[in-house]
C-alpha positions as CSV (number, residue, x, y, z in Angstrom):
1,X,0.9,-60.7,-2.0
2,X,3.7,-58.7,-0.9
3,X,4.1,-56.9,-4.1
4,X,0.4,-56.4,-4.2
5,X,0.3,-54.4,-0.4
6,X,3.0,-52.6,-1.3
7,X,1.2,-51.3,-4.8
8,X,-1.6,-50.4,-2.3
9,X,0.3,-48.7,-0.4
10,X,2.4,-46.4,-3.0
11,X,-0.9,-45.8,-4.1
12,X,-2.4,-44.6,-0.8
13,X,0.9,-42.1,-0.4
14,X,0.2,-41.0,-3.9
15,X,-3.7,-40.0,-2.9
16,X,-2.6,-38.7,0.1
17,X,0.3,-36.3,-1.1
18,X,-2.8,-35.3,-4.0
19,X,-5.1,-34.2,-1.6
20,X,-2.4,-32.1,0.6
21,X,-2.8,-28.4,0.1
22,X,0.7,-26.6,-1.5
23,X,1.6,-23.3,-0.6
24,X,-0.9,-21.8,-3.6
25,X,-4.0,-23.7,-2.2
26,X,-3.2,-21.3,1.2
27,X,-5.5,-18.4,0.9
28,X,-6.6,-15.8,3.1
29,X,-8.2,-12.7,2.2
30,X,-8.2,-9.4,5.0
31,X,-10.4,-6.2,4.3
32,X,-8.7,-3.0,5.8
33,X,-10.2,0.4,6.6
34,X,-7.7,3.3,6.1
35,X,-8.2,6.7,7.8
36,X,-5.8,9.9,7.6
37,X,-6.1,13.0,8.8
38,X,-5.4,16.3,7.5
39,X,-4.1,19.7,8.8
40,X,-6.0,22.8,7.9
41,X,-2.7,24.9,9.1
42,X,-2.8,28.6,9.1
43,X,-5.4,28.3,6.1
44,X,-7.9,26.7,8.1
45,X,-7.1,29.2,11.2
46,X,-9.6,31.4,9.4
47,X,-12.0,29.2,8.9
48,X,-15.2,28.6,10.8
49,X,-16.5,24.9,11.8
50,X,-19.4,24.9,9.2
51,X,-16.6,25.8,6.4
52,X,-14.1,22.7,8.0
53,X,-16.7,20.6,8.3
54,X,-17.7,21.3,4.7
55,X,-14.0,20.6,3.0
56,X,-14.1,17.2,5.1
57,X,-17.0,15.8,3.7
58,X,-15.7,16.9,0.5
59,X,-12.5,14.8,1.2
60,X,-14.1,12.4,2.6
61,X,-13.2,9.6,0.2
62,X,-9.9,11.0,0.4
63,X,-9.5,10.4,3.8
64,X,-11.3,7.4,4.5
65,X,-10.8,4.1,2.2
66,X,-11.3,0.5,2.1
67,X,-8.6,-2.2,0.9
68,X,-8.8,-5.7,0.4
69,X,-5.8,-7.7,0.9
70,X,-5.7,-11.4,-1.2
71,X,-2.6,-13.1,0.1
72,X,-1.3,-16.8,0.0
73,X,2.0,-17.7,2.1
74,X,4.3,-15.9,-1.0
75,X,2.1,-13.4,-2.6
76,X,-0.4,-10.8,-1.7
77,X,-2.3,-8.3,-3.9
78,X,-3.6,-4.9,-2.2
79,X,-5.6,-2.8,-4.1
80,X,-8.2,-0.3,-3.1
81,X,-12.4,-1.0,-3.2
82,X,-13.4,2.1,-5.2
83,X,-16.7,4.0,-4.3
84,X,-18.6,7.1,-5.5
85,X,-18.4,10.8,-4.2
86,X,-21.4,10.9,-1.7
87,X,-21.9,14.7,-2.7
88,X,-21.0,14.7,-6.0
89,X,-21.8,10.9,-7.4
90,X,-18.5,11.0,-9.0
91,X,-15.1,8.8,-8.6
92,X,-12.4,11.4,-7.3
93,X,-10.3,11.8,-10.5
94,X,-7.7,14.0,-9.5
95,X,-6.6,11.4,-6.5
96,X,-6.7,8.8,-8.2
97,X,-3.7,10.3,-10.1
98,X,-1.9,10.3,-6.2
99,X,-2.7,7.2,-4.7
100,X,-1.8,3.8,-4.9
101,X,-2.7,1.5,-7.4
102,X,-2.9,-2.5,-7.4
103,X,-0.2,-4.1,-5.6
104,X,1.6,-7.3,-6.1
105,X,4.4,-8.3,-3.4
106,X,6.0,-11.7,-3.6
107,X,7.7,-11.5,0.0
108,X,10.0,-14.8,-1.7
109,X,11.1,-13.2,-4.5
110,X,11.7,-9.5,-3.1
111,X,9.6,-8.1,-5.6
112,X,6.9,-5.2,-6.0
113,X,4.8,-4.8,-9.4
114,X,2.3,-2.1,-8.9
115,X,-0.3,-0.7,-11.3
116,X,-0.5,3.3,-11.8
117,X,-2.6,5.4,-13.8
118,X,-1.5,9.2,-13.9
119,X,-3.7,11.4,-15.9
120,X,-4.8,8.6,-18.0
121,X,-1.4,6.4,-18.7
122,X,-0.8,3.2,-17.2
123,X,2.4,2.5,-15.3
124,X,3.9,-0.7,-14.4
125,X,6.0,-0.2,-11.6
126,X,8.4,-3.1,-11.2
127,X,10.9,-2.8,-8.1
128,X,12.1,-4.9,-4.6
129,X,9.9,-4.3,-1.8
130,X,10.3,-1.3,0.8
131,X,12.7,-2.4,3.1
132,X,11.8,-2.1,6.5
133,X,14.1,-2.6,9.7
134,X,11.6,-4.1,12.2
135,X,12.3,-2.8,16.2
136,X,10.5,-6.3,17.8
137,X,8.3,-5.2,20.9
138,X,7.1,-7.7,23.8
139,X,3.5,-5.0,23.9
140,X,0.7,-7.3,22.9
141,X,-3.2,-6.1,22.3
142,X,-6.3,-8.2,20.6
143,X,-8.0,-7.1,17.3
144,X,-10.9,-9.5,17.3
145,X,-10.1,-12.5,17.6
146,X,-6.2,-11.9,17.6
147,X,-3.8,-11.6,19.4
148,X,-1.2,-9.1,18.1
149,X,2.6,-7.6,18.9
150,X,3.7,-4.5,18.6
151,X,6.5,-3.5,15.9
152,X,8.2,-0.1,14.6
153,X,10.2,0.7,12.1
154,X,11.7,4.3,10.9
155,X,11.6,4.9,7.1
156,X,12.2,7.6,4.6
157,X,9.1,9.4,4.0
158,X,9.7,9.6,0.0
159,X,9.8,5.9,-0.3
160,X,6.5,5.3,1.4
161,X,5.0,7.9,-0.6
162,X,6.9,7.3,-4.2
163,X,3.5,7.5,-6.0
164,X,2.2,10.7,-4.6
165,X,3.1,14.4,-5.0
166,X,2.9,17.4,-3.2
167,X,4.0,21.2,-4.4
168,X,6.5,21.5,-1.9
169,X,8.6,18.5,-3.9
170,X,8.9,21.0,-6.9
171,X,10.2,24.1,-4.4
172,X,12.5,21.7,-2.9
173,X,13.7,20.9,-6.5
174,X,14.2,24.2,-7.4
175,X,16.2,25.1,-3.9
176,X,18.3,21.8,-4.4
177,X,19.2,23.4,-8.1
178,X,19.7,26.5,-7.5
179,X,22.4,25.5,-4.3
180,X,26.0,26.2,-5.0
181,X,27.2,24.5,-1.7
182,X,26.0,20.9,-2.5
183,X,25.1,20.2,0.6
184,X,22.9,16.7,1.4
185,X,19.1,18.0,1.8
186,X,17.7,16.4,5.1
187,X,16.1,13.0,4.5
188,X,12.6,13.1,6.2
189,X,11.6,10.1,8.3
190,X,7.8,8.7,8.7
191,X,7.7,6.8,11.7
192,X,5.7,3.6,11.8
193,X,4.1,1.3,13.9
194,X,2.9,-2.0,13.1
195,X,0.6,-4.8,15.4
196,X,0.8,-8.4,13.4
197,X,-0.5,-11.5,14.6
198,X,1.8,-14.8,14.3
199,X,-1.9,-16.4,14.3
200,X,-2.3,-15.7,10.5
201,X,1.8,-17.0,9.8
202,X,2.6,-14.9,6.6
203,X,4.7,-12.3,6.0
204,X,2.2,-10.1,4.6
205,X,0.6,-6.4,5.3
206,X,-1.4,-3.7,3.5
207,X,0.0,-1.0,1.7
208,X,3.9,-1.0,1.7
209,X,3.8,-2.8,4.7
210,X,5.4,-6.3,5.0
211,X,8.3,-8.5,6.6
212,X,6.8,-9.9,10.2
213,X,6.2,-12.9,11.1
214,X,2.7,-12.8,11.1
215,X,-0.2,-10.9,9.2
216,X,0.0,-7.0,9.8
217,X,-3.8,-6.2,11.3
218,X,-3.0,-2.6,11.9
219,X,-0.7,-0.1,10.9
220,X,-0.1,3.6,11.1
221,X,2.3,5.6,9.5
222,X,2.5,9.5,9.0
223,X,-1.3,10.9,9.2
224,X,-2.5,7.1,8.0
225,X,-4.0,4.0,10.3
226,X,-4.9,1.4,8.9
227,X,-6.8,-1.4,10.5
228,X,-8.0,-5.0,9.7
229,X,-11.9,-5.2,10.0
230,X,-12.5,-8.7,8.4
231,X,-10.4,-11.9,7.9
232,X,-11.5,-15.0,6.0
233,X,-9.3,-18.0,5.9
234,X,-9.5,-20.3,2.8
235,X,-12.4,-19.0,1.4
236,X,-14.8,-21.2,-0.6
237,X,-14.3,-19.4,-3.9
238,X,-10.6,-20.0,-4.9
239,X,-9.0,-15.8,-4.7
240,X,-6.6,-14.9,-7.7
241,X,-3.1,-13.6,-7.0
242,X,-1.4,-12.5,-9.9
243,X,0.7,-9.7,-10.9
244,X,-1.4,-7.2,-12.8
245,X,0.2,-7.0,-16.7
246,X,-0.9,-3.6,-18.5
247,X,0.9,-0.4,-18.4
248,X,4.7,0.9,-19.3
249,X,7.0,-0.6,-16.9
250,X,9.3,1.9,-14.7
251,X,11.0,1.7,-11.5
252,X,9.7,3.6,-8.2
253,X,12.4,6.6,-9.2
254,X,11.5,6.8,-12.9
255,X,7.9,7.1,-11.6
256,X,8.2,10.0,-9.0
257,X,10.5,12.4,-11.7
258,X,8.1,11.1,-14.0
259,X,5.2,12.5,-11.8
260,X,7.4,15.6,-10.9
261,X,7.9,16.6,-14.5
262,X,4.5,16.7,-15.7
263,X,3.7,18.8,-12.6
264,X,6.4,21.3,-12.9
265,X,5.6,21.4,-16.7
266,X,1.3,22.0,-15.8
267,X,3.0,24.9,-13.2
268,X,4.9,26.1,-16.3
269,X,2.6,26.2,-18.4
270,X,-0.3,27.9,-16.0
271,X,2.5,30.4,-15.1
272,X,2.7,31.3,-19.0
273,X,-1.1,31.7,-19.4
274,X,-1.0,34.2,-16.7
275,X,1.6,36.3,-17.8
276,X,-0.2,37.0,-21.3
């Protein structure tokens, strides 16, 4: 009898401990909506308000973007829900060289594998994750339903912006070159702030964004906010996190002086043409 109970009873643990949801089985998925601003500067000085208003609209997908963040309590994937050109019916080609790609972060491991196309090759960038020296705050404020702190962190621009480019990197090249004191170039810091809510108990965050202890609902950095519209918690349909696969793998610095190269060699190349 007692040999029989206690068969009924390993059993029972055995069921139970089957039934218990692992760390995999935790799913959450958050939908963010990204919007940056951009200065016009001296350019746009001579401008009138129908002509701003004009380039706006045509940046418009630019400068406003959703994201959809899949994330269990090790891994997240962040990658971008791509739309059509309202005027023109067309994806925006030329961004897309510029902005992020899908993003794996396994906040266990350390480690970053994002997907990058640039001007029609695929890139696997495989690296650690941004590192980010959280500044605690005791400021609280609700997004929906939660109840968020307040966080901030200084970081090198360049490394929150590794996978973009902007003209001024190739002058600053050049200048760097062409310097016969050696002297450090001043490092150019983006300050962020982060609200997270220890309500949703990962370690996860859109973008770059990662390391508190609780989901990231809003962030802004630079000329960027982004903010957390829509959470759902175990969702019916089981979510795929995975590490996307295809491209040529490269770190975060092989990528940007890959990116730099081919645009000094375009500027080249244009410069030739015109000289003819």
């Amino acid at each position: 009898m007692k040999s029989l109970l206690f068969k009924f009873s390993l059993l029972s643990f055995v069921l139970l401990m089957s039934n218990k949801p692992t760390v995999q089985e935790f799913q959450g998925q958050a939908t963010y909506f990204a919007k940056s601003t951009m200065e016009l500067g001296s350019w746009g000085a001579r401008m009138s308000e129908a002509q701003k208003k004009q380039i706006m609209a045509r940046l418009k997908n630019r400068l406003e973007k959703t994201y959809i963040l899949n994330f269990n309590k090790e891994e997240s994937v962040f990658n971008e829900e791509e739309k059509l050109d309202a005027i023109s019916g067309a994806t925006d080609s030329w961004g897309k060289n510029f902005s992020q790609g899908e993003s794996y972060k396994n906040v266990k491991e350390n480690a970053l594998v994002q997907q990058q196309e640039f001007y029609g090759k695929q890139f696997l960038v495989k690296d650690k994750l941004q590192k980010f020296d959280w500044k605690m705050g005791s400021e609280t404020k609700q997004i929906g339903q939660y109840t968020c702190f307040k966080a901030t962190a200084s970081v090198p621009t360049s490394e929150l912006s590794w996978y973009n480019f902007s003209w001024s990197q190739l002058r600053q090249q050049a200048r760097k070159e062409n310097d016969s004191t050696n002297t450090t170039p001043e490092i150019k810091m983006t300050e962020v702030e982060a609200w997270y809510t220890p309500q949703v108990p990962v370690g996860h965050g859109p973008a770059e964004f990662w390391g508190l202890p609780g989901l990231i609902l809003e962030v802004s950095a630079g000329n960027t906010t982004m903010l957390c519209s829509k959470i759902v918690m175990n969702p019916k349909e089981k979510i795929k996190i995975e590490a996307p696969r295809k491209g040529k793998e490269i770190t975060k610095v092989s990528y940007q002086e890959t990116i730099v190269g081919k645009m000094r060699e375009m500027a080249n190349n244009r410069g030739r043409r015109r000289s003819r």
